[in-house]
Structures are given as structure tokens and as C-alpha cells.
N, C-alpha and C positions, 0 to 999 in steps of 0.2 A: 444129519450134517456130518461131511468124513472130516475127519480129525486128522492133523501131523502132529511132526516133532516142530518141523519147522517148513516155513512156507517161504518161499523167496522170489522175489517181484524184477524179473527184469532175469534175459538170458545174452546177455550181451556177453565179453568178457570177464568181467567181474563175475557176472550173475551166475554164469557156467561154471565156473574155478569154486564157487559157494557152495553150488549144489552140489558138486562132484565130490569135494572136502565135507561135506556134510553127510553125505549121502555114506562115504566110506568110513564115514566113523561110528557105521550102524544106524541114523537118523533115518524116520521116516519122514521125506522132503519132499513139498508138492514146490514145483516152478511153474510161474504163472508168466508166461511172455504174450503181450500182446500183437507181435507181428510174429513171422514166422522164422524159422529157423535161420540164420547167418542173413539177415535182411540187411538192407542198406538204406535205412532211415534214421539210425545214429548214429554212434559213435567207434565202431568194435570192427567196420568193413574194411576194405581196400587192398587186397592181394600180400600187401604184407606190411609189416612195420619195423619199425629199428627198436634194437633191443643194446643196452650200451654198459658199462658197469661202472667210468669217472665221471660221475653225475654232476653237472655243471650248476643245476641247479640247487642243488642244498647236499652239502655230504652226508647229510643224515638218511638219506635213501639208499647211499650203498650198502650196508649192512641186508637191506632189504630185497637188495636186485642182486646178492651171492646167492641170495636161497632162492630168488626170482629165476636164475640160471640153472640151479641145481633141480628145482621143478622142473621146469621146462625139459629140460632131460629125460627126467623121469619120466614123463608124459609121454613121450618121445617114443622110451624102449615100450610102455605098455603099451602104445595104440598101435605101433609096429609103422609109426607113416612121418617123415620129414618136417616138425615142427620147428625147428630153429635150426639155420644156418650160421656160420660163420665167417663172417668177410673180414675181420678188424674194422677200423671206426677210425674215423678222423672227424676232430673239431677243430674247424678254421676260423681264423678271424684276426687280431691284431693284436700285438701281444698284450696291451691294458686294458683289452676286450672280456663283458662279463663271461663270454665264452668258454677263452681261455685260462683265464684266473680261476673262473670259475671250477674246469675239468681239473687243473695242475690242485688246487686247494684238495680236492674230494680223493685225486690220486696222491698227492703226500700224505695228507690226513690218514687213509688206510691202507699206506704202502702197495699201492697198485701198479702192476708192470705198466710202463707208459717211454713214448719219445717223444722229443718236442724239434719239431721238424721245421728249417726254414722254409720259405715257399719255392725257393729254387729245387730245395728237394723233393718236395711234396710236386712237383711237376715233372720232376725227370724221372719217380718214379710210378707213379698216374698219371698217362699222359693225356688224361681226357680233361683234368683241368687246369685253367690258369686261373691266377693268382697275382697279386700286385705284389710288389715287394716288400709293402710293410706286412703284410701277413705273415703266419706264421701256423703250424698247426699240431696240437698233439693227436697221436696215434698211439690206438690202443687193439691188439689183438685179437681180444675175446667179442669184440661187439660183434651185431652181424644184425640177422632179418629173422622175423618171427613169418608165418604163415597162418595170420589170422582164422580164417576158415576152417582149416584141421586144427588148430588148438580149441575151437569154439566146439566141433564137432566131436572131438576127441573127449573134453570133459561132459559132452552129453550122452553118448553113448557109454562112455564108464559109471559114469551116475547112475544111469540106465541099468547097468547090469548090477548094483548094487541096491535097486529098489526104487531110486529117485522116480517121482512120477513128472510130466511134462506135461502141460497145454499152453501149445501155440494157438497162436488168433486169438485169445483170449484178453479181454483188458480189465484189469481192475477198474474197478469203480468206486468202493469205499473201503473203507476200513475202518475198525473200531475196537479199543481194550475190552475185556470184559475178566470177569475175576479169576478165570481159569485160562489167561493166554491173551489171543487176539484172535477178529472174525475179519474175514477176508472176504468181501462181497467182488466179484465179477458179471459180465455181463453175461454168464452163464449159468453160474452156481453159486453157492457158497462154502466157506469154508472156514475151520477153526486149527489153532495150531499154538502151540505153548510158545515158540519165535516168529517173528517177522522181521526181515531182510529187505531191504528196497536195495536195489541195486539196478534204479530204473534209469541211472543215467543223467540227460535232459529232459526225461519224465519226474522227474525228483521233487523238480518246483512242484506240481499240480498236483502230486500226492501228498507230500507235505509243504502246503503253501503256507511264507511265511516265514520258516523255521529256520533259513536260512539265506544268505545276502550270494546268489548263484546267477549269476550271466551264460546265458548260451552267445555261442556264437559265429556263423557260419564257416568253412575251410572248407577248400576246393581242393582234391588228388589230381596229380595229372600223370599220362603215361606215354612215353614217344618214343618211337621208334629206333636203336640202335643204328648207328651205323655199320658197316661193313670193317674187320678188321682186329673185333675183339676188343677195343679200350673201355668197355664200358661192360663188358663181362661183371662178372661177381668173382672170376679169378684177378681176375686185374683193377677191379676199382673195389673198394672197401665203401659203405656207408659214409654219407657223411653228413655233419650240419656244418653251417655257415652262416657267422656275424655278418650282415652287411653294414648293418648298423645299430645302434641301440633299442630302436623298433622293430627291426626285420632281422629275421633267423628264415634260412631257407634250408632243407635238408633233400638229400638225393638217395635213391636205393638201386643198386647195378640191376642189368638187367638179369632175371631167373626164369623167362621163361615169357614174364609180360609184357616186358619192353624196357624203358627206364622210368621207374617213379620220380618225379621229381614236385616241391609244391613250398609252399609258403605256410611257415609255424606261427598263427598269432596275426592280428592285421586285418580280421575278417569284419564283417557288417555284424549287429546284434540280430537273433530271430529267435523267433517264437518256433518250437521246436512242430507244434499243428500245424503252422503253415509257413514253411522252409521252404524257398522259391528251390526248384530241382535243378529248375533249365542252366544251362553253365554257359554263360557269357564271356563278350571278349573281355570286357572288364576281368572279369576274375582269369583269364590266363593271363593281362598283359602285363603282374609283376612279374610272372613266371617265365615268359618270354624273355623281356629283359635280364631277369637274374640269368638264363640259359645262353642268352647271347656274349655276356659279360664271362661267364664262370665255364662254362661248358660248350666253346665254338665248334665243335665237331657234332653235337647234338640237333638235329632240326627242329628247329620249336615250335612243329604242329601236332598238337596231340592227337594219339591214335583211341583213350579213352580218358576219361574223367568224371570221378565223382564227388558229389559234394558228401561232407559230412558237419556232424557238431560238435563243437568244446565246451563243454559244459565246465563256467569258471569260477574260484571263488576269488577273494579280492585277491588272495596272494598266491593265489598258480599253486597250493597243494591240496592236496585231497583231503577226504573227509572220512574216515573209520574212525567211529563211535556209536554208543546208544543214544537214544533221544534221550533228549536233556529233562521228558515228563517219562518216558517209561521204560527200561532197560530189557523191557522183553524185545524193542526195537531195536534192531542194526541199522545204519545206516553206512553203506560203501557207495559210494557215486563222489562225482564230481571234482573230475581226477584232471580238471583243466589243461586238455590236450596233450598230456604226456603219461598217460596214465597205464595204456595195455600191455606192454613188459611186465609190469607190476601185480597182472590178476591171477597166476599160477600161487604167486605167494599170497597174496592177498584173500585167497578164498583158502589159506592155511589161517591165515589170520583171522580171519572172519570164524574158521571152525573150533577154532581156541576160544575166542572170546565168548563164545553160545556154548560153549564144552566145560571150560575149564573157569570162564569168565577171566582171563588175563592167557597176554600172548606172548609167545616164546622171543618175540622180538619188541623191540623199542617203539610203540607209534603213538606217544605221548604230544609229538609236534602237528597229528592230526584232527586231536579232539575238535569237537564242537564248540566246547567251551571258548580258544581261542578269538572268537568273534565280539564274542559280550567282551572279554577282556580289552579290548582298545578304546 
């Protein structure tokens, strides 16, 4: 039976950023992905993603997403290929909107450059969208677009040259402690290794079922066609999200080459991540029409492509980096409820502290596991 350092379940973003950090700190690492390389069956696809640094959602991620940026760079000069752009960022919504209290708190809190823009200006100087007049939007800078695919591709080829072993198509099927580590049963081999890593995602439940209170839940990518004229460039429109209301957050990404991203954060149907209906119906475009008629009237709101993916959620929309709660030679990083891949550059630094040194260079005390039994 071949033996690792460490074995890691799932090559998604996370799971890639793991092995890579692992792999470069001398670790002998086998990655076990059961579909294939940059597949579009969970969570980690879709031409690109926003990448932001005044975290709306808890200020305790920004200390995380400085060094999430400063990866991402690095990655960058070593693979030698365009993993994050720069556009600046806007978050729009109203000004007692969790949006934007939200971003203003996370940017006072740790002095981050930032302007808070009324909607007349955020119009005359983007003119691709309108806005109602109680809006209001801060803009920030340094946000932009990640290029999922080469970040994914990038830490497996670097892994790669550092010893990491890889099998795609491959699914685990069990697993199990034993006194010297953990065994890794797939539907090919087996395998033993002193760490195991799940970083399966919306595979997470069925590997460890039970262990944890996780909702998947479906979200539709959409992509349309630019008009003629330039306003929806990546020079002239920045990233953005958008309050409509307390339930619906809509975010846009300018056009880079694929058209214009545009789609709806959150609002999706629950599903079983086996059997995720694919086909994309008009149902799932027609918030996104609407928001595109309302916010973006130069936009035509027929998609030229779309994909579905999953959010894998926990009750309170943060993620999960910790050991299991019976055995510490387990990691578990997944279920980053839909805002999670900016975050897997640093994350798989965190992940290689925590199997290295067992404590990490950074604060992610507000992701334990324990949180859960505690309420």
C-alpha cells in the first residue's frame, strides 16, 4: 500500500491551493479528485470571479484576503500566465443597506483606501449603469477578477513539479483512522498517509455525513454579449455587487474576453449535489433579466452562455478550517458558502500551517467547528 505525508480529497480551489502549499513544503501529497481537471460540476468554475479586499461580510476576513492578494501575485509571477486582474470594485446598495455598512465597517475597521460615491456619480462615471437615487456606492481600487482555471491549473502544475502526485477520475469511497495516520480507500486503490484533507466541497456531506449542519444549493452563471462602444470594458466598468434587497445581492464582472458575467448571489433552489438538474431554464435567468433591465439598460438580456454551479452553505455563510472534532490528523477546508475562492491562495497557506506547524500565521479562530455545538 503507497504511503504519504498527506492525502488531499478534492482538487477544486481549495483543494489545489492545499496541495501546492503542501507539496512546497517538502510533503509527500497524493490528490484524489474524482472528476477531472477544472471540471464544472461544483463549485471552483466559471471563467472568472471577483476578488475584493472591504469585506462586507465580517471584517475578520480582511486580514485574510491582504495575504489572499499577495498570493495571488505570487502565483502569478511563478506560473508566468494572467491570474488576477484589476478593475476596482464597487458595492452598491442604500446607504443603511447590509452592503454598504457592511463594506464602510470592514474599510474603517482596517484603514482601507475607499470612496463613497452618490449614485449620480457612480453613473456619470460608469455609464453602463443606473441606479435610483437613494443608492449610493463605495468603491475600492484594488478589487478586480480572479481567472479561475489558471489559478486552478497553476497550483497543479506547481505541486506537480514539486512531487505532488494527482489522480483524476478517481472517487473516494471510504476512509478510515488507523494508528499510524489514516486509509484512504478509492474506487481504484488504496492508500495510507499520516494527514487527510477533505477539501471536497459539496462532497463534504457524504464523506463526512452528519458532522456537520451544510446546505448545498443551486446558482446559475450567466454571460451576454457586450454591446458596441466600450461601457462594459473592464477599463471602464469595475466589478460590482448590488443590494436590491435584503434577499438578493446581484454582482456583475466587465467584459475580459467572455462577454459580461452577470448572476444572482444566494436565492437558489436546495440540491443534492448527485443529482443537480444542469439544464438552465427560463426560471433561473428571469431574476437576472430583470436585475439587467433595471440596472444595466444597454446590456441585452440574452445569454450567450451559462452555467450552473453549487454553494455549499453553513447556517452562517462562513467557512469551515478546522480538524475534526474525533481526530486531528483530519482537516477539513470546504464549505465556503458561496464566497469562498479569492480566499483559496491563502487558504491552502493556512491549511499548510496548520499540518506543519499545527497553528497558523493568521486568525481563523471564527471558523472552527466547534462554533456549531456552541449555539
Amino acid at each position: 500500500m503507497k504511503r504519504f505525508d498527506a492525502i488531499v480529497v478534492g482538487c477544486g480551489a481549495m483543494g489545489s491551493s492545499v496541495s501546492f502549499n503542501l507539496a512546497r513544503r517538502g510533503l509527500r501529497v497524493l490528490t484524489l479528485e474524482r472528476f477531472n481537471l477544472n471540471h464544472e460540476y461544483g463549485s471552483s468554475h466559471g471563467r472568472t470571479r471577483v476578488i475584493r479586499l472591504a469585506y462586507f461580510e465580517d471584517p475578520r476576513y480582511v486580514p485574510l484576503l491582504r495575504r489572499a492578494f499577495a498570493s495571488w501575485d505570487e502565483l502569478a509571477k511563478r506560473s508566468g500566465l494572467e491570474i488576477i486582474k484589476r478593475t476596482g470594485g464597487l458595492m452598491i446598495g442604500k446607504e443603511d443597506d447590509r452592503l454598504v455598512t457592511g463594506v464602510l465597517r470592514s474599510a474603517r475597521e482596517h484603514s482601507l483606501p475607499h470612496k463613497l460615491l452618490a449614485a449620480r456619480d457612480v453613473m456619470g462615471q460608469f455609464k453602463a449603469l443606473r441606479l435610483d437615487d437613494a443608492h449610493c456606492a463605495v468603491y475600492e481600487d484594488n478589487a478586480g477578477i480572479l481567472f479561475p482555471d489558471r489559478c486552478i491549473a497553476s497550483f497543479v502544475s506547481l505541486a506537480q513539479e514539486s512531487g505532488c502526485e494527482f489522480h483524476f477520475g478517481e472517487r473516494v469511497t471510504r476512509w478510515k483512522p488507523h494508528p499510524n495516520g489514516v486509509e484512504v480507500e478509492t474506487e481504484k486503490g488504496t492508500f495510507e498517509a499520516a494527514s487527510l484533507v477533505f477539501a471536497a466541497g459539496a462532497w463534504l456531506g457524504s464523506l463526512l455525513p452528519r458532522l456537520l449542519p451544510l446546505t448545498c444549493e443551486r446558482q446559475v452563471q450567466f454571460w451576454f454579449e457586450p454591446p458596441t462602444g466600450g461601457a462594459f470594458a473592464a477599463e471602464r466598468l469595475p466589478i460590482f455587487i448590488m443590494e436590491e434587497n435584503s434577499s438578493h445581492y446581484f454582482y456583475g464582472i466587465p467584459d475580459v474576453g467572455h462577454g459580461v458575467k452577470v448572476a444572482r448571489t444566494h436565492g437558489g433552489t436546495p440540491v443534492d449535489p448527485e443529482r443537480m438538474e444542469r439544464k438552465v431554464t427560463d426560471s433561473d435567468l428571469a431574476p437576472v433579466k430583470s436585475f439587467i433591465e433595471r440596472r444595466l439598460p444597454g446590456l441585452k438580456p440574452i445569454p450567450t452562455a451559462s452555467a450552473p454551479c453549487i454553494y455549499t452553505n453553513t447556517p452562517d455563510s462562513n467557512f469551515v478550517i478546522d480538524f475534526h472534532p474525533q481526530d486531528e490528523r483530519v482537516l477539513l477546508i470546504s464549505a465556503c458558502s458561496g464566497h469562498g475562492f479569492k480566499f483559496s491562495s491563502v487558504v491552502g497557506e493556512v491549511a499548510a500551517d496548520l499540518l506543519t506547524l499545527r497553528k497558523p500565521a493568521l486568525d481563523i479562530s471564527f471558523l472552527r467547528i466547534g462554533r456549531f455545538s456552541e449555539k
